[in-house]
C-alpha positions in Angstrom: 1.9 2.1 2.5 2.8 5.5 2.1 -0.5 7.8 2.2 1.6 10.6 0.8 0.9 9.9 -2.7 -2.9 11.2 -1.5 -1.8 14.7 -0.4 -2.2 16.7 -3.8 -5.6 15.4 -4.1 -6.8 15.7 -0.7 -5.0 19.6 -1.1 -7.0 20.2 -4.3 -10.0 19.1 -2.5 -10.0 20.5 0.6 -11.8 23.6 0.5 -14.5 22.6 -2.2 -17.0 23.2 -0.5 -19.1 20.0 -1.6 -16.9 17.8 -0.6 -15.4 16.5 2.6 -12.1 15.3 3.1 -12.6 11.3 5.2 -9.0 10.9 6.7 -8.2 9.7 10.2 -9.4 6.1 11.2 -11.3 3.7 8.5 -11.8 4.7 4.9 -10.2 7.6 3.5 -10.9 9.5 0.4 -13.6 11.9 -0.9 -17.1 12.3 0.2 -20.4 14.5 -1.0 -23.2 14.7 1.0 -21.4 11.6 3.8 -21.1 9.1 0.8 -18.0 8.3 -0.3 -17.2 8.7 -4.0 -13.7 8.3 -4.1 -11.6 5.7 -1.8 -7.4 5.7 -1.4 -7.2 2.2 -1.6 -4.0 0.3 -1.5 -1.8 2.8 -3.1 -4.2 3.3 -5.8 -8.0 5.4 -6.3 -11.7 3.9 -6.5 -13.7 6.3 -8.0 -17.4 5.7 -8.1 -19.1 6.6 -11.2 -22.0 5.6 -13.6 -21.5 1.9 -15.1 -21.6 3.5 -18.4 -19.0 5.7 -18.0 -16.8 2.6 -16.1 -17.4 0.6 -18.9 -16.1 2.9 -21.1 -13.4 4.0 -19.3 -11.6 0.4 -18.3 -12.5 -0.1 -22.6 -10.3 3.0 -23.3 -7.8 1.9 -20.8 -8.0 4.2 -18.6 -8.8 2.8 -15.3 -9.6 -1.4 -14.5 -12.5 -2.9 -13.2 -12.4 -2.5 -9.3 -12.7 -5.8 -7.3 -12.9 -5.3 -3.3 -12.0 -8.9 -2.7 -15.3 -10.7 -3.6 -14.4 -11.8 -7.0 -16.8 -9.8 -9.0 -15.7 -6.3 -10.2 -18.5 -3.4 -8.9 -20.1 -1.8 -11.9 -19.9 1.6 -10.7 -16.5 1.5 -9.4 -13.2 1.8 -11.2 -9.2 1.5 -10.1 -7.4 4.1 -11.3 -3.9 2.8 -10.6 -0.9 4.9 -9.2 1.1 4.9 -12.0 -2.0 6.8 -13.5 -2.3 9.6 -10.5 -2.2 12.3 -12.7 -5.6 11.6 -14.0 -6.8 11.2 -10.3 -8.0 15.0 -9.4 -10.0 14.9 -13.1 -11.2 11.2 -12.5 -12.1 12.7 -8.9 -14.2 15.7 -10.7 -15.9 13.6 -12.8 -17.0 11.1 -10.3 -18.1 14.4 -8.5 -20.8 15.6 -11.2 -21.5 12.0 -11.6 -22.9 11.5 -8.0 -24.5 14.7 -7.7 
């Protein structure tokens, strides 16, 4: 996989100074205070947010239910596919007051 298709949103991200930048070994994506609240996974982004706001999100179409392999999508975490990346740094920002 390329883990280019990160690089904008790891760039916007890197000097906010809330959140840390996880690359390296393991899980990479966004974290606030150690916790990750966004994941690169698989070419795509897991963004963690309120179940609410997931529910209504994957409704609008704007993201689909996020299922790490044990057959039952997590309520607070959505997929936002890459053919949607250009909603990742705002999906990232609103996971970011969301977890605060």
């Amino acid at each position: 996989m390329d883990r280019s298709i990160y690089e904008g949103l790891k760039k916007h991200f890197r000097d906010h100074p809330e959140v840390e930048v996880a690359e390296g070994k393991g899980a990479q994506g966004l974290k606030h205070n150690g916790k990750m609240f966004a994941m690169f996974y698989k070419g795509d982004l897991t963004v963690k947010l309120k179940p609410k706001t997931v529910q209504t999100l994957i409704e609008k179409g704007e993201g689909l239910p996020h299922d790490p392999g044990t057959g039952s999508p997590m309520k607070d975490r959505i997929l936002i596919p890459q053919s949607r990346s250009e909603t990742w740094i705002e999906m990232c920002e609103l996971s970011l007051r969301e977890v605060k």
